[in-house]
N, C-alpha and C positions, 0 to 999 in steps of 0.2 A: 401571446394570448390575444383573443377578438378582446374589441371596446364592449361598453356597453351600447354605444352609439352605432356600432358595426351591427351588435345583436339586433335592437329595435331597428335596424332597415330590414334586416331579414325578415324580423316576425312582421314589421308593415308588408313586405313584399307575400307572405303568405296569408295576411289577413287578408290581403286587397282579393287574393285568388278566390278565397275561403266566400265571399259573397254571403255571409247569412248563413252558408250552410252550418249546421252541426256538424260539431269537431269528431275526430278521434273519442274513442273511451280513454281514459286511464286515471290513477291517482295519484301515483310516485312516481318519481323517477327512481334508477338502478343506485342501488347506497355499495355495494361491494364490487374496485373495479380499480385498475391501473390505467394508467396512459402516460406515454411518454412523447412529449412534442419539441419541435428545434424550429426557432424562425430567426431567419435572416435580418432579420431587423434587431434592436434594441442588444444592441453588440453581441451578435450570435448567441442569443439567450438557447438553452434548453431545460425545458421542465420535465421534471417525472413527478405526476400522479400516484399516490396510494390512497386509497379509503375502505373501511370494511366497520361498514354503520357507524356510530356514533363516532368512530376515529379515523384520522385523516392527517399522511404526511404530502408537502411539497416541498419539494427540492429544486431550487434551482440554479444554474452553472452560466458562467461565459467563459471563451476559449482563454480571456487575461489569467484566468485561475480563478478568480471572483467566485462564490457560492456561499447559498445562504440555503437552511434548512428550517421549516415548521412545521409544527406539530398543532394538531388542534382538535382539542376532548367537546363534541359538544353534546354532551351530556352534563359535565360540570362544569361547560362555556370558560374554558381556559383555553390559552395560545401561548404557546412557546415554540422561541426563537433560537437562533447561531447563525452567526454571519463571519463568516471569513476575515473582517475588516477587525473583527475584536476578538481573537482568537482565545477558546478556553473558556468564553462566556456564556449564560443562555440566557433568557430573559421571559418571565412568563406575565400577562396580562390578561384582563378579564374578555373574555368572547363572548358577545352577547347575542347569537343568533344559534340557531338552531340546525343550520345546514353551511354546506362550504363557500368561501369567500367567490364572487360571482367574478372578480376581476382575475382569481387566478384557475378557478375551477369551471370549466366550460362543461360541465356533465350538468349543471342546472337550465341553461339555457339551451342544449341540445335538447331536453324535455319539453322546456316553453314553447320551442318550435315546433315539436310533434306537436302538440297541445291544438297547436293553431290550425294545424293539420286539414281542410273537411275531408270527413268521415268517406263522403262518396268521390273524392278524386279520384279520377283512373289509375290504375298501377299499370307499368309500363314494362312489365318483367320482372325479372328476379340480376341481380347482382351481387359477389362478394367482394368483400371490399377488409382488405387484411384478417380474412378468416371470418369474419364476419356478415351472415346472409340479409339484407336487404331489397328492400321494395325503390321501384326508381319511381318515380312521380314525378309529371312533366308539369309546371304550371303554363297559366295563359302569360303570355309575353317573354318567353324563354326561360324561367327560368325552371331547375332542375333538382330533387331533394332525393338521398338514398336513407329512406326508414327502414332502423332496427325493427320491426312489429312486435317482437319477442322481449325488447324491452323500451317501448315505448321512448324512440327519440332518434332526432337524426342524426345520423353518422356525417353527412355530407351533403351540402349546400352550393349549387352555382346559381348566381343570378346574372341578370343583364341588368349592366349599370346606364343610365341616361347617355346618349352618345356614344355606345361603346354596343354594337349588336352581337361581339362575342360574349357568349357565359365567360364570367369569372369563378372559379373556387374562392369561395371566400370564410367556409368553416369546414375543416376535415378531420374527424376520430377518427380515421379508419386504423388507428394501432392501439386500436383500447382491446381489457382485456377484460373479461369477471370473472376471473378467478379472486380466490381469496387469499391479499397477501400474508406475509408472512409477519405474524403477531410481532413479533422483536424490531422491525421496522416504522412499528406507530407507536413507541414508547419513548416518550420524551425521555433526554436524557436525566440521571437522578440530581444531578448540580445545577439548577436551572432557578433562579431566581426572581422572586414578584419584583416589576415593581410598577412605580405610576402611568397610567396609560389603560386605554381600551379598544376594542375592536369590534367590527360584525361583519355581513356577507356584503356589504358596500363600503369598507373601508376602515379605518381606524389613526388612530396615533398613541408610539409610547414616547414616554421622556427619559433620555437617557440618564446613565449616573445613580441609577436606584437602585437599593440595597436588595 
């Protein structure tokens, strides 16, 4: 997953373009959607994405065997956990935000970057990009964005980093899905217990050892 740090370069990189102009319309981002991503780093982590409105699982895998799964209701701001490391356990804590955690869930910050969008950038064509149709948008100083229009947000992100005159890809959906998954997959398991600890869309901590 991008930093948050990686995020705010990109959105400076699209403000600086943006000049004053007026952005993009929209109000939401997409709440019903899958995606499944693998990055080479942070020991061959892979996540798969589910949400479908106020519920939302992550899963995630490294090739040691390592995986850990959550669940997160935020309508009644609970989070529940399983981690490989404690097998047979689950663990639920208070969530106290309203939308998905921004460090594991990149569909919010794919919207803040539409957001930053202006309105009258060129579109540079059309693109698909994993089934996916897309607006390409060139900015000033190389860099490159392929907009969802249909649901407001970017799929894909190159920029030019300082000393470096080739685009880098530096955010890719392009394996996202909106369909609606499959209900029996966002249901926390029924053995899953409270205990001390909280969380929101920037972070958290529980304390282990509670009942």
């Amino acid at each position: 997953m991008r930093s948050p740090l990686l995020v705010r370069t990109l959105l400076a990189a699209i403000t600086a373009a943006a000049l004053s102009q007026p952005a993009l319309a929209g109000t939401a981002g997409p709440t019903t959607y899958s995606l499944a991503r693998k990055a080479a780093s942070a020991g061959d982590m892979s996540t798969s994405i589910h949400r479908d409105g106020t519920r939302e699982t992550i899963k995630m895998t490294r090739a040691n065997g390592w995986h850990s799964q959550t669940w997160f209701d935020f309508a009644t701001h609970k989070e529940y956990a399983e981690d490989s490391n404690a097998p047979g356990q689950c663990s639920v804590i208070a969530y106290t935000s309203d939308g998905p955690p921004e460090l594991l869930d990149p569909i919010p910050a794919a919207f803040a970057m539409a957001a930053q969008i202006p309105a009258n950038a060129p579109r540079n064509g059309k693109a698909s990009l994993g089934g996916i149709q897309t607006s390409v948008l060139k900015m000033p100083g190389g860099g490159e964005f392929w907009l969802d229009e249909a649901h407001h947000m970017v799929i894909k992100a190159n920029i030019v980093m300082e000393g470096n005159p080739t685009p880098q890809t530096m955010f890719d959906l392009s394996g996202i899905r909106f369909d609606k998954p499959d209900a029996g997959m966002l249901a926390p398991p029924a053995h899953c217990k409270p205990i001390a600890g909280s969380a929101n869309a920037h972070g958290g901590h529980a304390e282990t050892g509670g009942s």
